[in-house]
C-alpha positions as CSV (number, residue, x, y, z in Angstrom):
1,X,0.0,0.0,0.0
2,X,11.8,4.7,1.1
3,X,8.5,7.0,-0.4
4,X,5.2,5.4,-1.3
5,X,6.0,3.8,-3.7
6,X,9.2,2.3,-4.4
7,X,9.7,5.1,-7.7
8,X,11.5,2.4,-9.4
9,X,10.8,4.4,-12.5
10,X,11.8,7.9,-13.4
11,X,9.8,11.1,-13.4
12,X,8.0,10.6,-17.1
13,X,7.5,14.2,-18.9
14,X,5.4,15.2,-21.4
15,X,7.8,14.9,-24.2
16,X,8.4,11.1,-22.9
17,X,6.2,8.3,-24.3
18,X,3.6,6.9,-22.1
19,X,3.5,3.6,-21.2
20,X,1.4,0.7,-23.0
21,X,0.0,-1.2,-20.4
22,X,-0.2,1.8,-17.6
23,X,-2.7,-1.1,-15.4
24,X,-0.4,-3.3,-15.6
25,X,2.8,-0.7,-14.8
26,X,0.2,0.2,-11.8
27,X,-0.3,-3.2,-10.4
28,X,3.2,-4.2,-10.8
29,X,4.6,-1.1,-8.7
30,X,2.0,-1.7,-6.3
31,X,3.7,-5.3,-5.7
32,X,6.7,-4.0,-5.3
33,X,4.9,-2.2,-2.1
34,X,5.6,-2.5,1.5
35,X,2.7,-0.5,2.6
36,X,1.3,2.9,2.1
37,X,-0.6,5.3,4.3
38,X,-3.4,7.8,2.4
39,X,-6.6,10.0,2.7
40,X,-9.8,8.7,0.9
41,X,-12.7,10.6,0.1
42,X,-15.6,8.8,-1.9
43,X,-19.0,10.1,-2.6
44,X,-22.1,8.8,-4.5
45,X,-25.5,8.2,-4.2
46,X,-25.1,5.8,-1.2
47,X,-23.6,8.1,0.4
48,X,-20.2,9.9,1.1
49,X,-17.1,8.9,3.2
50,X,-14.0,10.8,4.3
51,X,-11.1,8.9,6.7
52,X,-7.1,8.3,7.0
53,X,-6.4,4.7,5.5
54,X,-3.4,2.5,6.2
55,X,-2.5,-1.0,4.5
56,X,0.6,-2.9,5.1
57,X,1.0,-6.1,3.5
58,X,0.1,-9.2,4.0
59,X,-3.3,-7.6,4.3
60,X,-3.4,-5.2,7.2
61,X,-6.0,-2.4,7.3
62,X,-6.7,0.7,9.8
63,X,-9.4,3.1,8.9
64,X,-9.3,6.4,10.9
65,X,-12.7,7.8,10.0
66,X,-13.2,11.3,9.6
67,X,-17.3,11.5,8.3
68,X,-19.7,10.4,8.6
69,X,-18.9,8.6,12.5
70,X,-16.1,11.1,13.2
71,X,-13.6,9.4,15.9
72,X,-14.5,5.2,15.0
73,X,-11.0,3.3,13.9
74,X,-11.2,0.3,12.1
75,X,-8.8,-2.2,12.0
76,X,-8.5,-5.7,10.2
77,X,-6.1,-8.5,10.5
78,X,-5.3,-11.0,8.2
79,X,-4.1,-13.6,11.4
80,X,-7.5,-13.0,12.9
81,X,-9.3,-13.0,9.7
82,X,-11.5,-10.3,11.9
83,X,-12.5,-6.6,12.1
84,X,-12.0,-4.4,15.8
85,X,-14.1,-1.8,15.7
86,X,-14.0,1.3,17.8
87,X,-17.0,2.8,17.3
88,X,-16.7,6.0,19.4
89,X,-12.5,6.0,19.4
90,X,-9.4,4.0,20.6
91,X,-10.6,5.2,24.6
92,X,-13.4,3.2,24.4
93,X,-14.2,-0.7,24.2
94,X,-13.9,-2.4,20.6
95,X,-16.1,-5.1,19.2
96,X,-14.9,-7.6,17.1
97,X,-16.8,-8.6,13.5
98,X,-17.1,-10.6,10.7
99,X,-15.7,-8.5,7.9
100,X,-19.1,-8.9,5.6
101,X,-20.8,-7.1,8.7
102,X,-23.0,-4.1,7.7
103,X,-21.4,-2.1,10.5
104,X,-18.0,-2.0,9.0
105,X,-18.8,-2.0,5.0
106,X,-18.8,1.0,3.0
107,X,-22.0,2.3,1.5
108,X,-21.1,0.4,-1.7
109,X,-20.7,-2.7,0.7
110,X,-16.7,-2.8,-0.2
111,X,-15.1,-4.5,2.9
112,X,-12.2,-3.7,4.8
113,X,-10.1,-6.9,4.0
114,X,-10.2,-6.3,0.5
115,X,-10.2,-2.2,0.7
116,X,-6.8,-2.0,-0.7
117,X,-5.3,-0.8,-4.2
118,X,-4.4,-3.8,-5.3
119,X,-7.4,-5.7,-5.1
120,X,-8.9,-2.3,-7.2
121,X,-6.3,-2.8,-9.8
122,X,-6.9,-6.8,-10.7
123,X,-10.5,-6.2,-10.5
124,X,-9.9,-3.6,-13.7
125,X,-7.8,-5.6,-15.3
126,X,-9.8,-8.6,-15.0
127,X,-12.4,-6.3,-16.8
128,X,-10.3,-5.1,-19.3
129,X,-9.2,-8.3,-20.8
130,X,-13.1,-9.3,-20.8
131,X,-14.1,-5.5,-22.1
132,X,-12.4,-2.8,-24.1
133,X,-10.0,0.4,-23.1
134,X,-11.4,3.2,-25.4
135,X,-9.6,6.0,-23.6
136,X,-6.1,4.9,-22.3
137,X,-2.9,7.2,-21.4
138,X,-4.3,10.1,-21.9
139,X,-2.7,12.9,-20.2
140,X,-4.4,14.7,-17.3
141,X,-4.0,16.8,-14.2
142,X,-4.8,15.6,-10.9
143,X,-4.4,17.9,-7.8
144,X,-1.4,19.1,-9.7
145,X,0.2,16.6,-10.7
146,X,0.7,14.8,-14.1
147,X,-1.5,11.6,-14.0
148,X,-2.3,8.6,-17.1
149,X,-5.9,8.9,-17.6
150,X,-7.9,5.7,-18.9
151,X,-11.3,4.7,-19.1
152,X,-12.1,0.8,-18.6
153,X,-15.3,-0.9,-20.2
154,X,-17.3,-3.8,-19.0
155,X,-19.9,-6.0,-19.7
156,X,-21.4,-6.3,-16.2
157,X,-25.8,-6.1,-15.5
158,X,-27.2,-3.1,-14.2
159,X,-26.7,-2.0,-11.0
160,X,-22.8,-3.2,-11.2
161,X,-20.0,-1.6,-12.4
162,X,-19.3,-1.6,-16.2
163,X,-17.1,1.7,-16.4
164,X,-14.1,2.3,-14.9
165,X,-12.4,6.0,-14.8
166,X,-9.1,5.9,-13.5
167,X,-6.2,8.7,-13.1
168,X,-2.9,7.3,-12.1
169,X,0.0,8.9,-11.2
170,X,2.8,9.2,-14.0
171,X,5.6,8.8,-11.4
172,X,4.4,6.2,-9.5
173,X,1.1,4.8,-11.4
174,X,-0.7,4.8,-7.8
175,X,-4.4,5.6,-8.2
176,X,-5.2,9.3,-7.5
177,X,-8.8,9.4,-8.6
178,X,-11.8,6.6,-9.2
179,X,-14.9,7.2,-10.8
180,X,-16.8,3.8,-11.1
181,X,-20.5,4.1,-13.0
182,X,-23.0,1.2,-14.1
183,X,-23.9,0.0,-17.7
184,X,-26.6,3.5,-17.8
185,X,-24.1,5.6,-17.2
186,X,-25.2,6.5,-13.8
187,X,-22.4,7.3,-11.3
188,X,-22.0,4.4,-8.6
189,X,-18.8,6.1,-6.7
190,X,-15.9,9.3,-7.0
191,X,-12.8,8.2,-4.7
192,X,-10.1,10.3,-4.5
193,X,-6.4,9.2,-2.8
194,X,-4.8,12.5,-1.5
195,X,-1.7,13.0,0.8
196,X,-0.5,9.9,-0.3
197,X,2.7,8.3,1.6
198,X,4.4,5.0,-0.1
199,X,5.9,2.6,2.2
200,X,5.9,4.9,5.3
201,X,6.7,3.6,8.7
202,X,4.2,2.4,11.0
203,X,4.9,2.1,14.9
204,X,4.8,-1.6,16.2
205,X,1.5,-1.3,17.6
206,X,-0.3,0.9,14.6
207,X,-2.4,-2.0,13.5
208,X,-3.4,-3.4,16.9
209,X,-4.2,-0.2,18.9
């Protein structure tokens, strides 16, 4: 989830070509990951969601939640196969669940133990090998900085996602923005990844306050 990223590749400018397979560059830097420590703000129909989000391989998860439950911390373990809520902060009790539980899912009912980038990034390439790309490395501007933008096509039912939006960063190819939208058009989610750290270091306790 050295910086966030592991920039094993240089700096690309605009006179530089873009890569082919910028999914592929994106999934295979993620790999290359230790960890990486971000903010995430979604919003869509089903509602909106704003927290500080931590993942450290093999699979470790902590949610700081900013809206709407200002103060809860999530945090899932891979050992325990189990999420520890603390629904009112880290001063107060924690419950444990399952990690399908309604009290810890998004509104779009993503779950915690499979939150993280990667799992985003094979679930679009799984798509586009099924679909087609019809937009893919154009260049954009995200937040200031020079992204690979790329549009993903599916053939999913209505009600799922069929369209994938993605802006990735040109140095690292981390994810910076997600618009997901079903086969009508109509727009499921917006996420956007902002202060993002690759590979930062997390105290010995971080993930089991």
């Amino acid at each position: 989830m050295s910086g966030l990223w592991l920039l094993m590749a240089l700096t690309l400018t605009s006179s530089e070509p873009l890569n082919p397979e910028p999914l592929k560059e994106a999934l295979a830097q993620f790999e290359r990951l230790d960890g990486y420590r971000l903010t995430l703000r979604s919003e869509g129909p089903d509602g909106n969601q704003h927290l500080l989000y931590a993942y450290r391989k093999p699979g470790l998860v902590r949610m700081d939640v900013l809206s709407p439950y200002a103060g809860a911390v999530i945090v899932y373990r891979p050992d325990s196969e189990e999420v520890r809520l603390w629904p009112f902060g880290l001063s107060w009790p924690s419950v444990g669940l399952s990690p399908d539980h309604p009290l810890v899912t998004s509104p779009r009912g993503h779950r915690v133990d499979k939150s993280d980038v990667g799992v985003l990034l094979r679930k679009v390439l799984q798509m586009q090998q099924t679909g087609q790309t019809p937009v893919q490395n154009e260049e954009a501007q995200i937040s200031g900085r020079a992204a690979s933008h790329l549009v993903v096509l599916g053939p999913d039912g209505p009600g799922e996602v069929a369209r994938y939006e993605l802006w990735l960063d040109r140095a690292s190819w981390f994810p910076l923005k997600v618009v997901s939208s079903d086969c009508r058009g109509n727009r499921l989610e917006t996420v956007w990844l902002e202060q993002i750290e690759l590979d930062p270091v997390f105290s010995d306790n971080f993930f089991s306050p």
